[in-house]
N, CA, C and O atoms as CSV, one atom per row, in Angstrom:
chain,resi,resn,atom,element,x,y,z
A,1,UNK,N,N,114.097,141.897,45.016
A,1,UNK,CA,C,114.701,141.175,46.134
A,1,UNK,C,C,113.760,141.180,47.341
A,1,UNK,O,O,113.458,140.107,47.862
A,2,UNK,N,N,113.235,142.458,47.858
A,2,UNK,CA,C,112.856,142.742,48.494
A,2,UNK,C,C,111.077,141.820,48.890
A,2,UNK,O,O,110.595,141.519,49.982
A,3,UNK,N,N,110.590,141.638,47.631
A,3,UNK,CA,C,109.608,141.107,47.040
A,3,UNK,C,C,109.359,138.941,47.259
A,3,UNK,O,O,108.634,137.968,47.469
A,4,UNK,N,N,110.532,139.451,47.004
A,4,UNK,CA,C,110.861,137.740,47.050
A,4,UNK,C,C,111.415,137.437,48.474
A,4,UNK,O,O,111.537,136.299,48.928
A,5,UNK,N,N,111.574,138.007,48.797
A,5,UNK,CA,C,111.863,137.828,50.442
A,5,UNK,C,C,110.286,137.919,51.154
A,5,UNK,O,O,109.903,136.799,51.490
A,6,UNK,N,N,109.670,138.603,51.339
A,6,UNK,CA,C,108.130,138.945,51.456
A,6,UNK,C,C,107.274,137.856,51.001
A,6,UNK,O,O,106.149,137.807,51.499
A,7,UNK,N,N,107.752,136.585,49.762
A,7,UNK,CA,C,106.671,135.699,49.671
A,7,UNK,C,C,107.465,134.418,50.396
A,7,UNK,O,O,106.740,133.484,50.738
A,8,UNK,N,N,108.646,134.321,50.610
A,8,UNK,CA,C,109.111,133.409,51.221
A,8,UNK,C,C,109.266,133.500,52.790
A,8,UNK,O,O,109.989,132.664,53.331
A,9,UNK,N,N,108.620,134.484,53.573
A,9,UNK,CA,C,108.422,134.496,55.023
A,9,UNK,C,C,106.686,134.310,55.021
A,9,UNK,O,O,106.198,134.044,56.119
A,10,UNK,N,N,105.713,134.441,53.814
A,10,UNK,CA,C,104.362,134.524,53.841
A,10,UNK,C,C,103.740,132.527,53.688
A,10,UNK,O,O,102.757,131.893,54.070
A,11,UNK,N,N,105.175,132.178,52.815
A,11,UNK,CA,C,104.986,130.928,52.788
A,11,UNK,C,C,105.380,130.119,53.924
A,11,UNK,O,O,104.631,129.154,54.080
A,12,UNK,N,N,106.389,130.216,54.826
A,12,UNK,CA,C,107.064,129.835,55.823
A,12,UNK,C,C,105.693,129.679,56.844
A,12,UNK,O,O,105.143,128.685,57.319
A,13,UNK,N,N,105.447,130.957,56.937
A,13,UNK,CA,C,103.833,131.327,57.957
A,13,UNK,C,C,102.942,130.559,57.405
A,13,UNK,O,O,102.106,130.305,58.273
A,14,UNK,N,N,102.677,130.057,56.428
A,14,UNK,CA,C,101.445,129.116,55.581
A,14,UNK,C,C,101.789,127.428,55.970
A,14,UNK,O,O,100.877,126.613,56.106
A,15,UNK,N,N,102.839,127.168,56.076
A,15,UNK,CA,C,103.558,125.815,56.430
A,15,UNK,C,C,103.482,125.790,57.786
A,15,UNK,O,O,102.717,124.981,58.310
A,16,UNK,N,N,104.178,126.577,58.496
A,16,UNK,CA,C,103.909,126.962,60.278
A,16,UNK,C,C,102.199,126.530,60.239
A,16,UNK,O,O,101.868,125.375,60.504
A,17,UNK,N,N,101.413,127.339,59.965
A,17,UNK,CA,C,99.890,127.015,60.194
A,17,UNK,C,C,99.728,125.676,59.807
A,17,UNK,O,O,99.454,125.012,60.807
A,18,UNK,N,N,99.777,124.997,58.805
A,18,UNK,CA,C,99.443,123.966,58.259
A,18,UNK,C,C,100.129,122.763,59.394
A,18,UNK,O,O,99.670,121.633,59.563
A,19,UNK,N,N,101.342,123.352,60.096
A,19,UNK,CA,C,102.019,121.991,61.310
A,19,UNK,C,C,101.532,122.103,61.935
A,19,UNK,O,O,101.031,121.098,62.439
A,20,UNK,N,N,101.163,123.674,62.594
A,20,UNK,CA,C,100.253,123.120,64.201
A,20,UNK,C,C,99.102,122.944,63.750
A,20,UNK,O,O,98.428,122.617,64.727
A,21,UNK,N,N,98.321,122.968,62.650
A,21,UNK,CA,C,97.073,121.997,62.514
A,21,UNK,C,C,97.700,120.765,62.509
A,21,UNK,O,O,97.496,120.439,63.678
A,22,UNK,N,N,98.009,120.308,62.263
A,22,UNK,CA,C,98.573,118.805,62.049
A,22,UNK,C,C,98.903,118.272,63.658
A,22,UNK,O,O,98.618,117.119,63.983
A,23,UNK,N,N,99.419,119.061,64.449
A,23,UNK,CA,C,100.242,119.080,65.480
A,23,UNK,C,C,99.274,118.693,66.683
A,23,UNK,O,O,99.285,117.989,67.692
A,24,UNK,N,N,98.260,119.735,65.856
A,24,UNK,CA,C,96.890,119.346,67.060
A,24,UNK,C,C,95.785,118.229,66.918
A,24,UNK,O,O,95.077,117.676,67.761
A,25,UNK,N,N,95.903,118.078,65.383
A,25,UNK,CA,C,95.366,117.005,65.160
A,25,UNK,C,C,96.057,115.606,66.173
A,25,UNK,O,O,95.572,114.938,67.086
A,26,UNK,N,N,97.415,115.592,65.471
A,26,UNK,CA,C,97.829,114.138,66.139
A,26,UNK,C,C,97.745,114.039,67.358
A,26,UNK,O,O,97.552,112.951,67.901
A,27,UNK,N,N,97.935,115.675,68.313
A,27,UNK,CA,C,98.110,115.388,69.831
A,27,UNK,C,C,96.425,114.813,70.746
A,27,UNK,O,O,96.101,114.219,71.774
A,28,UNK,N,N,95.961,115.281,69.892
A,28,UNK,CA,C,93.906,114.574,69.872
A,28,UNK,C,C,94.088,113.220,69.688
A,28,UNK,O,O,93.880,112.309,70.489
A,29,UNK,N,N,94.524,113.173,68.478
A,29,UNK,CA,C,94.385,111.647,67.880
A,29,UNK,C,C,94.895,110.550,69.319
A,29,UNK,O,O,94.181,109.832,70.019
A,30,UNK,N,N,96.370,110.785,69.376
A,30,UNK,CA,C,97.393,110.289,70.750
A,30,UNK,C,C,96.474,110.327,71.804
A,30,UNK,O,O,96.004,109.231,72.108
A,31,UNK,N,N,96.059,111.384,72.497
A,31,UNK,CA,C,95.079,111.528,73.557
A,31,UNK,C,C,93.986,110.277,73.827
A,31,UNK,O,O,94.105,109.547,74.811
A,32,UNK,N,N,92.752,110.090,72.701
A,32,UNK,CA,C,91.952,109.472,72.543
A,32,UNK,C,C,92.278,108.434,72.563
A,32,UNK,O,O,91.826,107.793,73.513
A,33,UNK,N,N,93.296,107.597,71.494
A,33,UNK,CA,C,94.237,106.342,71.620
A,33,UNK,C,C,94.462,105.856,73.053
A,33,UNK,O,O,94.202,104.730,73.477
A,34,UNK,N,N,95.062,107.033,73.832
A,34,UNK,CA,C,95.662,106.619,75.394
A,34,UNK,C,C,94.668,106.633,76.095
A,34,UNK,O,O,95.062,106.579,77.260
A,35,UNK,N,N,93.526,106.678,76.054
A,35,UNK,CA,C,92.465,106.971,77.399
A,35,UNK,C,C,91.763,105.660,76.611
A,35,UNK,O,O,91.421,104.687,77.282
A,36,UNK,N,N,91.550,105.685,75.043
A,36,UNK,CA,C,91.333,104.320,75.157
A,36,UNK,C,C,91.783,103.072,75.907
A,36,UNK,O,O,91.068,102.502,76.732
A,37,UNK,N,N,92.518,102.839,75.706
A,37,UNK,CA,C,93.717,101.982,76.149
A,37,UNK,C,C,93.977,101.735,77.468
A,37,UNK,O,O,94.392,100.700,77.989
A,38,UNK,N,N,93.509,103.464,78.270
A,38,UNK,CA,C,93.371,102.922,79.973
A,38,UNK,C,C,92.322,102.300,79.935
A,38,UNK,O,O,92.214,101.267,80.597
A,39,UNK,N,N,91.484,102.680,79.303
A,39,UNK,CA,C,89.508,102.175,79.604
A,39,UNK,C,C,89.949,100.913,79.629
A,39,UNK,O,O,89.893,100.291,80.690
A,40,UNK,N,N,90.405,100.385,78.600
A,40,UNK,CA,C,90.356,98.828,77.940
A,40,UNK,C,C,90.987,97.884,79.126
A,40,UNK,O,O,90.504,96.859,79.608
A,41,UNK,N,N,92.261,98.572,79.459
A,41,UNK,CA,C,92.961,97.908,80.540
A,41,UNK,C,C,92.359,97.536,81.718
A,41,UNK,O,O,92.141,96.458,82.270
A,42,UNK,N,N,92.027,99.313,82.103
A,42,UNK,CA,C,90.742,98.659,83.475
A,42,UNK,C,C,89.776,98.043,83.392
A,42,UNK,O,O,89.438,97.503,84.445
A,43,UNK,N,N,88.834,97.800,82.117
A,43,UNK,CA,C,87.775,96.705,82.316
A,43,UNK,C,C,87.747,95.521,82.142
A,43,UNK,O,O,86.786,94.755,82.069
A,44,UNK,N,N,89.228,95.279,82.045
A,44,UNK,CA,C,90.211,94.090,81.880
A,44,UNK,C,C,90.453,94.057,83.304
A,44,UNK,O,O,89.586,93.266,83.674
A,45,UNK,N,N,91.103,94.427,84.365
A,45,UNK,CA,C,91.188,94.421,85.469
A,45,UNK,C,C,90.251,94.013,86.522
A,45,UNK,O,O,90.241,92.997,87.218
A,46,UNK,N,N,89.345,95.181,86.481
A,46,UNK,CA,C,87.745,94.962,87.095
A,46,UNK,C,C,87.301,93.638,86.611
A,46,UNK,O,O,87.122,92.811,87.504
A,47,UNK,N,N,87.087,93.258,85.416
A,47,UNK,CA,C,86.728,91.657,85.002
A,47,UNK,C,C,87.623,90.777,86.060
A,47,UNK,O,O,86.962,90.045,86.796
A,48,UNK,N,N,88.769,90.765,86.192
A,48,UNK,CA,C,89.806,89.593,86.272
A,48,UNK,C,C,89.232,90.057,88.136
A,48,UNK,O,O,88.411,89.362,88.735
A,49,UNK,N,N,89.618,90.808,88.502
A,49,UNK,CA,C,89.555,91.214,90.144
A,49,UNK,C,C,88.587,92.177,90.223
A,49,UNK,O,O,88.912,93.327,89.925
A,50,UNK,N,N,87.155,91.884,90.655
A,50,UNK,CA,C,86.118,92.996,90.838
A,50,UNK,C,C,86.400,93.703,92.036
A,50,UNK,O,O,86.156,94.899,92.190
A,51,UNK,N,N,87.103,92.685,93.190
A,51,UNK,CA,C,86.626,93.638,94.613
A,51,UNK,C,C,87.480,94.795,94.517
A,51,UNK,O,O,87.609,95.621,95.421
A,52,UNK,N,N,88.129,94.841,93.266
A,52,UNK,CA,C,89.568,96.242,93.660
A,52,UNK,C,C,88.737,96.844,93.019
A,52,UNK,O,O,89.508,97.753,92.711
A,53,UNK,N,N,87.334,97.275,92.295
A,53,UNK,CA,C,87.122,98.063,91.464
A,53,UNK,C,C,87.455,99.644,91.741
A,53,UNK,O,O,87.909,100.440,90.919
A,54,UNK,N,N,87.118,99.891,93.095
A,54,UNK,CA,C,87.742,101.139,93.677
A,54,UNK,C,C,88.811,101.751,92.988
A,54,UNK,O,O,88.749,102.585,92.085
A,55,UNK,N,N,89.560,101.363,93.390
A,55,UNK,CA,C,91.149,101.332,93.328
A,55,UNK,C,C,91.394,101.529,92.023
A,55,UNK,O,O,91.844,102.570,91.544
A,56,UNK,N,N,91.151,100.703,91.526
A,56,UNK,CA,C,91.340,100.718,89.740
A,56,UNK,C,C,90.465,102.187,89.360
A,56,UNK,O,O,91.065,103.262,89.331
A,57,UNK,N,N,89.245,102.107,89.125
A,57,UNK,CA,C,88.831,103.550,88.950
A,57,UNK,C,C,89.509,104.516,89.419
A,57,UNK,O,O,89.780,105.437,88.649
A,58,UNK,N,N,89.823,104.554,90.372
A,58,UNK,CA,C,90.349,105.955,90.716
A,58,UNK,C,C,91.761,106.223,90.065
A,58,UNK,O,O,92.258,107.305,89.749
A,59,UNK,N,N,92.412,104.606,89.918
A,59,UNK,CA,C,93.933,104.796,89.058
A,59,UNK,C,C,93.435,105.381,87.663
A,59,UNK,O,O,94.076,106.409,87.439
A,60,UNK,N,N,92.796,105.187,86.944
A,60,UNK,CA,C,91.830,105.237,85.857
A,60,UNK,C,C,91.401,106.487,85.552
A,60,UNK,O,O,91.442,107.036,84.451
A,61,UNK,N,N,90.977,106.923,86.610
A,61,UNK,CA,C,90.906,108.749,85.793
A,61,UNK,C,C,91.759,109.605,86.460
A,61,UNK,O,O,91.434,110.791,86.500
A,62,UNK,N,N,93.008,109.173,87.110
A,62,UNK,CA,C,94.073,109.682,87.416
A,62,UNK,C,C,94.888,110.075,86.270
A,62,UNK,O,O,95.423,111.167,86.079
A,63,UNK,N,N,94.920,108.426,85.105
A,63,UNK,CA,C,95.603,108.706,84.442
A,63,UNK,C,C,95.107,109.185,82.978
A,63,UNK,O,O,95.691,109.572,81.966
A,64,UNK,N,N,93.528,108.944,83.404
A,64,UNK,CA,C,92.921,109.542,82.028
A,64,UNK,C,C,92.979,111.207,82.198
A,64,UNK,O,O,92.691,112.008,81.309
A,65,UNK,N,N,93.373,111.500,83.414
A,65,UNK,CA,C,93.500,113.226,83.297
A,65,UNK,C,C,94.711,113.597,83.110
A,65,UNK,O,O,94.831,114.818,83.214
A,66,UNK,N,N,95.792,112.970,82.844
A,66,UNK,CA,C,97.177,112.883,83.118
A,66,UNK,C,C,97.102,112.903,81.660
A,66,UNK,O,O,97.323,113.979,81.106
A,67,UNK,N,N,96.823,111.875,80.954
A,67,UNK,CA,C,96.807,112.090,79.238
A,67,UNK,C,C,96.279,113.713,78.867
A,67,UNK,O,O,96.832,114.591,78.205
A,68,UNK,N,N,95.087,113.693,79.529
A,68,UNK,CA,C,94.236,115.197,78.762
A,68,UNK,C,C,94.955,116.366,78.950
A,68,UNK,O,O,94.827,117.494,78.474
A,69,UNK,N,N,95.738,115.878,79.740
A,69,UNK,CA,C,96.538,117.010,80.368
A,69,UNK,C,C,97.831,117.231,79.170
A,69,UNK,O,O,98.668,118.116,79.348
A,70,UNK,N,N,97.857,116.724,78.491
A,70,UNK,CA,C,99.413,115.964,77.938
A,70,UNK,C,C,98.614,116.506,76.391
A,70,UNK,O,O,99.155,117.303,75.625
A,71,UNK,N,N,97.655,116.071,76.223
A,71,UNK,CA,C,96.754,116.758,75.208
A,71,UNK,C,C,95.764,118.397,74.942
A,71,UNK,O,O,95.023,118.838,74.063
A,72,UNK,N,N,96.190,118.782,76.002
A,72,UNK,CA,C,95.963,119.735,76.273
A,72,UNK,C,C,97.124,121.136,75.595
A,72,UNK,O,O,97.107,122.147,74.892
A,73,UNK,N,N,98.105,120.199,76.489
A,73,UNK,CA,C,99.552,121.373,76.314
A,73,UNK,C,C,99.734,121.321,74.820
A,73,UNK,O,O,100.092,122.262,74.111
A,74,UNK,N,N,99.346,119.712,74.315
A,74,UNK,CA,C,99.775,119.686,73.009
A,74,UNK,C,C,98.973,121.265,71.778
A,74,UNK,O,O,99.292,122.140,70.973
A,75,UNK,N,N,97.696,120.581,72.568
A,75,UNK,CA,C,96.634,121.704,71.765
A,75,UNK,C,C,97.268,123.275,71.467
A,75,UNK,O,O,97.614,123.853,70.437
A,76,UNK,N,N,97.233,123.660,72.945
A,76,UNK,CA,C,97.625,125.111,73.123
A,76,UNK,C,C,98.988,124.940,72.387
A,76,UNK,O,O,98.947,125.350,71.227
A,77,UNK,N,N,100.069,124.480,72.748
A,77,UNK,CA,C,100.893,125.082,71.979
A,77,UNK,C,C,100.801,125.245,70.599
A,77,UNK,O,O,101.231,126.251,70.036
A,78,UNK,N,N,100.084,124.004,69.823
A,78,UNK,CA,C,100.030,124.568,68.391
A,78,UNK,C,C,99.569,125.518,68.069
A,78,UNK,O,O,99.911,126.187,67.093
A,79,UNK,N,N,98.191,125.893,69.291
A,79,UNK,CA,C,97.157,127.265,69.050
A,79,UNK,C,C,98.696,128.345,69.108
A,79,UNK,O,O,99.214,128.774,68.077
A,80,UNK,N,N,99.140,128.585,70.267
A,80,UNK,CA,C,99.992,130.094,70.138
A,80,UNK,C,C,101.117,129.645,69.236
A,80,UNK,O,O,102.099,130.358,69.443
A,81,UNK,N,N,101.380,128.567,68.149
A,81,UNK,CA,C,102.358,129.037,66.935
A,81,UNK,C,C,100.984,129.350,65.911
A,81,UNK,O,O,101.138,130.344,65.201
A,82,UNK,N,N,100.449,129.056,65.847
A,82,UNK,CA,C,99.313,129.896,65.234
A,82,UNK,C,C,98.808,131.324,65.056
A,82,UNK,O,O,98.380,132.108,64.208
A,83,UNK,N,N,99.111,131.203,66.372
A,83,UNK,CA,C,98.656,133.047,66.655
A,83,UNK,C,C,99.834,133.720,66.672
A,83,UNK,O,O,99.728,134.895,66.323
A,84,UNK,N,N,101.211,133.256,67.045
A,84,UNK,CA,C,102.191,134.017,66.765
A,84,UNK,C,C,103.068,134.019,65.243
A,84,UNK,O,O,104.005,134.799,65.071
């Protein structure tokens, strides 16, 4: 009994690892996607209206740090179900 309880909390922990890899994968994947996507927008912007280029840049890595940030938390948390 005792035995079989012992491989089914060792497997549980093997599945746990295997999500927050996964977990951190996708929250990367998402990240990269979204900062794409600002880039694309603003040089879409800047094209259409140059004199705001200011403005736009600075909206631009406001929100490209706002994603990393978002990708960040994602990271770490999968790291500490990992480690815990």
């Amino acid at each position: 009994m005792m035995l079989s309880l012992l491989t089914i909390l060792l497997e549980v922990v093997g599945v746990a690892k295997m999500g927050a890899g996964i977990g951190a994968g996708v929250g990367a994947i998402g990240a990269g996607l979204g900062i794409g996507k600002i880039g694309s927008s603003a040089m879409e912007a800047i094209a259409r209206q140059p004199e705001a280029v200011g403005d736009i840049r600075a909206n631009m890595i406001l929100a490209a740090a706002l994603v990393e940030g978002a990708a960040f938390f994602a990271i770490v948390t999968c790291f500490l179900i990992l480690v815990m």
